[in-house]
N, C-alpha and C positions, 0 to 999 in steps of 0.2 A: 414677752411679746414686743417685738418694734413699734414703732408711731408709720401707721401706714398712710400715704396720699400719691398724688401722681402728678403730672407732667399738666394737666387741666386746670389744675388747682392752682398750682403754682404760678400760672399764666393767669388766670383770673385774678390772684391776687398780687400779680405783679411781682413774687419774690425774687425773682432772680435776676431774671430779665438777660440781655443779650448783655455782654462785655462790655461795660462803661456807659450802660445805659441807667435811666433814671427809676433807678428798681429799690424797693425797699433793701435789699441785701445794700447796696450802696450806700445808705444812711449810714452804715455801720461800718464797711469797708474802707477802715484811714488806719490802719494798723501799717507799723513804723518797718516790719519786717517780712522778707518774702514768706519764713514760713508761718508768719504768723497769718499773712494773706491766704494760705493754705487751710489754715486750721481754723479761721475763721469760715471757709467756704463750706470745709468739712460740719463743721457744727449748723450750717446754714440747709446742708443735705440732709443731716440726719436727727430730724428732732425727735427727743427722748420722750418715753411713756413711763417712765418710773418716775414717782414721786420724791423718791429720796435723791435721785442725781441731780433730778429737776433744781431741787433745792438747794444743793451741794454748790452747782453753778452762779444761782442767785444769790447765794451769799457768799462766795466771793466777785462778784463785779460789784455789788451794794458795799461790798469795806472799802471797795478802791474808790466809786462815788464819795462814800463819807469822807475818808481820808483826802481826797483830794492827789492823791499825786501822780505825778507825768510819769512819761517812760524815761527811764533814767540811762540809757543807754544810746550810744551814737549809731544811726543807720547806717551810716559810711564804712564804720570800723565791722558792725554783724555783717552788711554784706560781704566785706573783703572775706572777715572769718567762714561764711559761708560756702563762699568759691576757695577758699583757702582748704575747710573742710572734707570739701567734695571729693577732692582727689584723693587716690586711695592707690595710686599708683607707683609701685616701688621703684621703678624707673627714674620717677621724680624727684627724689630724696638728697639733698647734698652731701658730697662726698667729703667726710671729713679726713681725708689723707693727710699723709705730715711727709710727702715729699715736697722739698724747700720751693722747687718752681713751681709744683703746681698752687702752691699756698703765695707768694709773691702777685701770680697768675689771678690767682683771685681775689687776695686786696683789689688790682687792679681793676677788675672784672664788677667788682662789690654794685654797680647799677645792671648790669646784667638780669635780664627778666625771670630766670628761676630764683635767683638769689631773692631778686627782691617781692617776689611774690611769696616765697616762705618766710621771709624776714618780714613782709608787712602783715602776713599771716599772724604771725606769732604775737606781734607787738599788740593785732588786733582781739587777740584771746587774751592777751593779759591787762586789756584796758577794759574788757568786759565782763571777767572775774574781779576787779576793783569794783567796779562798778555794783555786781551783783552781789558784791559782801558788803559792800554801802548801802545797799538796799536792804538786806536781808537786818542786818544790825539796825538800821532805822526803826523799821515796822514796831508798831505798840506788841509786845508782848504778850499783853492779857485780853481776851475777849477775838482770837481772833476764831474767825470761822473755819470750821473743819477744812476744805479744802484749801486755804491759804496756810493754814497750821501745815499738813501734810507736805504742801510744797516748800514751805522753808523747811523742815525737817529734810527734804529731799536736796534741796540746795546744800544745807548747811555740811549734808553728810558728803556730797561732793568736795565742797570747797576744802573741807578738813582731811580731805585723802589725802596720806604723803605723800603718797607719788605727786600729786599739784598743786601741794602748799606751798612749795618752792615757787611756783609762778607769781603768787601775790606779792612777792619781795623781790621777784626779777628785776634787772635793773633795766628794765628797755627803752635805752636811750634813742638819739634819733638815728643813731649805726650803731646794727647788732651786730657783731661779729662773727665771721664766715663760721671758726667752730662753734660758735655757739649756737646759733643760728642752725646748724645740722646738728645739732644734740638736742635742743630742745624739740626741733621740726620730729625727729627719733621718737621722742616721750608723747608726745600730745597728737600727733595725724598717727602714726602709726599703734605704738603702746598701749596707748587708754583711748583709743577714737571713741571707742563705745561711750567713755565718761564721757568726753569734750561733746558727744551729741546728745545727749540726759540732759546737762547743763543748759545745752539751746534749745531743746525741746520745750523747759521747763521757763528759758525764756521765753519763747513765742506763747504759751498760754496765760504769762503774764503781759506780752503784749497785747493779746487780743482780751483781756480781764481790762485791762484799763483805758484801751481805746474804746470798748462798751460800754464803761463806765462814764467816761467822758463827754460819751456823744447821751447817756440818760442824762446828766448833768446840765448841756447845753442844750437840749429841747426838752426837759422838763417830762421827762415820762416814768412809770412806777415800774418798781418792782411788784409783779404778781405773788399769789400766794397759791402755791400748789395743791390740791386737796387727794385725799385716796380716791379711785374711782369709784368706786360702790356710791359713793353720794347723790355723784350725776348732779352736780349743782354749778352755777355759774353766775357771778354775779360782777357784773361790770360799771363801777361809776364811773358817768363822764367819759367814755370810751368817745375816741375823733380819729381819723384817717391821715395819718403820718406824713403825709404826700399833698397831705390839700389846705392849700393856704388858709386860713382864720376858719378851719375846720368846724362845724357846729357838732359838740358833743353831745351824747345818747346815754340815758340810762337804762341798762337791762339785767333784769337777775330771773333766770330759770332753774326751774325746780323739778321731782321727777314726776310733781302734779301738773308740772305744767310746761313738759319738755319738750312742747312744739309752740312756735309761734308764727301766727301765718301773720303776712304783712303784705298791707296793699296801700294805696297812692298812687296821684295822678304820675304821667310822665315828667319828671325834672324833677320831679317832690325830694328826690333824694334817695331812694329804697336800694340802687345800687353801689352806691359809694357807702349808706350804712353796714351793709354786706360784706362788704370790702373790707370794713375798718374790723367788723367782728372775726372776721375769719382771721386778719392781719396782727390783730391783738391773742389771735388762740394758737397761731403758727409760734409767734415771736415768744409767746409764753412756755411751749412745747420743748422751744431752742432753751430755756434756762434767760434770755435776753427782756429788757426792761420792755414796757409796749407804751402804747399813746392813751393812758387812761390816767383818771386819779386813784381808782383802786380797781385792784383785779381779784377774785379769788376765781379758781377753776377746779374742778374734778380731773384729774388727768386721764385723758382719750389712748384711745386706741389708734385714730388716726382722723384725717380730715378731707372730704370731698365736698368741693364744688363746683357750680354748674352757672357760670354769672357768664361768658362770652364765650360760648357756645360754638365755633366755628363749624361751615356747611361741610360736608364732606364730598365735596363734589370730585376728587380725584377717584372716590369708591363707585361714583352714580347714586350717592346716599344724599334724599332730600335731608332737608334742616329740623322737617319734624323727626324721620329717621336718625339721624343722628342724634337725637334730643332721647327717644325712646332707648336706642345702644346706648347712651349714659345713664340713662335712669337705669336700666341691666346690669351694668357692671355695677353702681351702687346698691340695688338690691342683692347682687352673688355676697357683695362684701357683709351685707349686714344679716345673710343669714347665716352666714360666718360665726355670727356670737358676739364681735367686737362692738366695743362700745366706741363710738362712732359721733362724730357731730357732721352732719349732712347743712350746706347752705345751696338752695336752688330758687334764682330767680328768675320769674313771667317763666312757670314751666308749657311746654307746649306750645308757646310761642309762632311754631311752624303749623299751626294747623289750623281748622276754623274755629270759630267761638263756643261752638256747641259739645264739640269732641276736645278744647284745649277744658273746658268748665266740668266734663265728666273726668276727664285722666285727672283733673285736679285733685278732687272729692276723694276719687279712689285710693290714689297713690298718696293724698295727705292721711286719709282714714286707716294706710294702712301702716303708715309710718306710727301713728296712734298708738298701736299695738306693741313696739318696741323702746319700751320704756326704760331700757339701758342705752339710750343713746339720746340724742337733741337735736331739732331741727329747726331749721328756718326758713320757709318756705314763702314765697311774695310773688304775688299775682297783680293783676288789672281786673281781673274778674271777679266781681265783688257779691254779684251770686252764690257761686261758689262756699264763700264766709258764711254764708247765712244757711244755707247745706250742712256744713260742717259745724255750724252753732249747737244744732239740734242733735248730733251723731258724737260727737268727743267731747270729754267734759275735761282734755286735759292738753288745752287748745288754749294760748294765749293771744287775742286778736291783738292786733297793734296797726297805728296808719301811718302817713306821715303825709299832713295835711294841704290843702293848694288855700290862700287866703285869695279873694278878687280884691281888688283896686278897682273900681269902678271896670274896666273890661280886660284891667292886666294881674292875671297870675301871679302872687307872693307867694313866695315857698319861706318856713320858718326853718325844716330839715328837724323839727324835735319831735319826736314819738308822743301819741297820744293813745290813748286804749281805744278799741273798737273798730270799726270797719267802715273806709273812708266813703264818703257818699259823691266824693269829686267825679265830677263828668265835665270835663272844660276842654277837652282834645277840640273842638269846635270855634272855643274863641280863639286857642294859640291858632288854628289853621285861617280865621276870619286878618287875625292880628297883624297877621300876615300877609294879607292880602292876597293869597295866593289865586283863589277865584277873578278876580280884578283883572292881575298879568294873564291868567289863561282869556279869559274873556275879551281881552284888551288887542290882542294878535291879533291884526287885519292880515289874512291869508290871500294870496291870489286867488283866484278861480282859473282854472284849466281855462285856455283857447280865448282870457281875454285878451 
């Protein structure tokens, strides 16, 4: 079964974001080759629900972390091979004929734009099979992780094919010669395309293995640990939100005794950036990718919805409560599906009044209750509600996240505490403010003076 989520999700938790916008996919997006840029996206799309791939992934980008080393290879030279690659056009191929003027013709001709685009082609395959048996020869031998083992096994068997052992001793100097140049361009674009693109393939995912690497490296974030699902456990130290500067980290560990946790706090207290950072650490975990915690273990999911900004549906004529309701619908079709599920929904009902948002609470929390193969996080203003729920599920973790007063101003710490907040301050930020003052303050004309 795949790792299901949607377009909501992803927008809530900021994964993608628009093209060169400041989106978590970006933290990660410095990889040195197009198609590594590719398969970086690719893996950003499709995060795994198997435990054993999950893990396959994470230990290879944790050897490249430990190990320490760069990408070894020139961007200028893969791109050329790249567009060199591409063409597949027999058209294109230099003629290596042995009539005397056309061979004269072509010394002369030797800057000539076919020539020299399969001649910098070539040079550029053979600086990046050096390169790649420099690397491969490098690497510790002993202890390495199944999928790093696997790919040098897959390099090594390339690079030792006759047909391209010859290339590693090429002599490509700074002028390759017209025959040679169509003999070689013969063996490698045409011959063995299929090898020359194994070869690149197998560079890009060690491109993107070590630019993930790099970037765990230089903001300090963990490798998770993947667990079977049947556990349904999750436990996160010091978990903080990737994106937000001198972030305050949260500790959470849920159990399948206690695999809902309602969370409430004043406005600002923090309850939606903690949301953020949990969902962003179970996305990134999903991908095989390092997250922003000191430790992670997880149960691996079936897939992830959430419901943090909510957008109105007014091109439907759908109020904001309605639209909040069709979300809550599509997550309940999925979870009676079977799948084991982590659901985060915060201030649900938000679009309605106090009394009809504090009953859908109670309901839709109580009945999430009930599906103990899956995890929830659910976070209100309605603190009523908690204490509803106190009495009805015993497998209810309350959680707050506290407002401290300064004599009439608002501290937020942003650290979870147990239980259910008692904050009611919405009155001094609006006093704080002054906002009564300015409205009061407005000398209005009067009509006909």
């Amino acid at each position: 079964m795949s790792f299901t989520t949607d377009k909501q999700t992803l927008d809530d938790l900021n994964l993608i974001g628009k093209r060169g916008s400041d989106s978590v996919y970006n933290i990660f997006n410095h990889t040195r080759t197009q198609g590594g840029a590719e398969l970086m996206e690719s893996m950003f799309l499709l995060p795994l629900s198997d435990p054993n791939a999950i893990d396959r992934r994470i230990g290879a980008i944790r050897f490249f972390r430990t190990v320490g080393i760069d990408f070894p290879f020139q961007s200028e030279s893969l791109a050329v091979l790249e567009q060199y690659m591409a063409d597949t056009d027999e058209r294109s191929k230099l003629s290596a004929v042995h009539d005397t003027l056309v061979r004269k013709l072509s010394a002369i001709i030797a800057g000539d734009e076919a020539y020299r685009k399969i001649a910098g082609g070539i040079k550029a395959l053979i600086q990046t099979l050096r390169a790649l048996q420099a690397l491969v020869s490098g690497l510790p031998k002993r202890t390495l992780p199944p999928a790093i083992r696997e790919a040098i096994a897959t390099i090594s068997g390339l690079l030792n094919d006759p047909s391209l052992v010859s290339l590693l001793t090429e002599n490509a100097g700074p002028k390759l010669s017209f025959e040679k140049a169509a003999a070689l361009d013969q063996l490698v674009r045409f011959q063995h395309h299929e090898k020359i693109r194994q070869i690149l393939k197998q560079i890009y995912w060690l491109d993107v293995c070590i630019t993930v690497a790099k970037v765990a490296r230089e903001r300090n974030l963990t490798f998770p640990l993947p667990l079977p699902q049947g556990q349904h456990v999750l436990r996160l130290e010091n978990v903080w939100h990737p994106q937000v500067k001198q972030a305050v980290p949260n500790t959470l560990h849920m159990m399948p005794g206690s695999n809902i946790i309602f969370l409430t706090g004043a406005n600002m207290a923090g309850k939606s950036t903690f949301m953020k950072s949990l969902g962003i650490a179970l996305y990134l975990a999903h991908i095989g990718f390092p997250v922003a915690a000191e430790r992670m273990e997880f149960s691996v999911c079936d897939g992830l919805f959430t419901t943090i900004n909510l957008p109105d549906d007014l091109g439907s004529g759908n109020s904001h409560f309605y639209a909040e309701v069709l979300r809550v619908k599509k997550i309940a079709r999925e979870l009676a599906q079977g799948k084991n599920l982590f659901i985060i929904l915060d201030e649900l009902f938000r679009g309605t009044n106090v009394t009809d948002a504090c009953e859908g609470t109670i309901v839709l929390t109580e009945a999430f209750a009930g599906k103990s193969n899956c995890m929830f996080v659910v976070s209100t203003h309605i603190i009523e509600a908690g204490d509803v729920l106190k009495d009805r599920c015993d497998n209810i973790e309350f959680l707050y996240l506290p407002t401290h007063m300064e004599g009439n101003t608002p501290v937020y710490s942003y650290k979870l505490e147990n239980g259910i907040t008692s904050d009611r301050h919405g009155m001094v930020i609006i006093n704080n403010e002054r906002i009564l003052e300015i409205i009061r303050s407005r000398k209005f004309k009067q009509p006909g003076a």
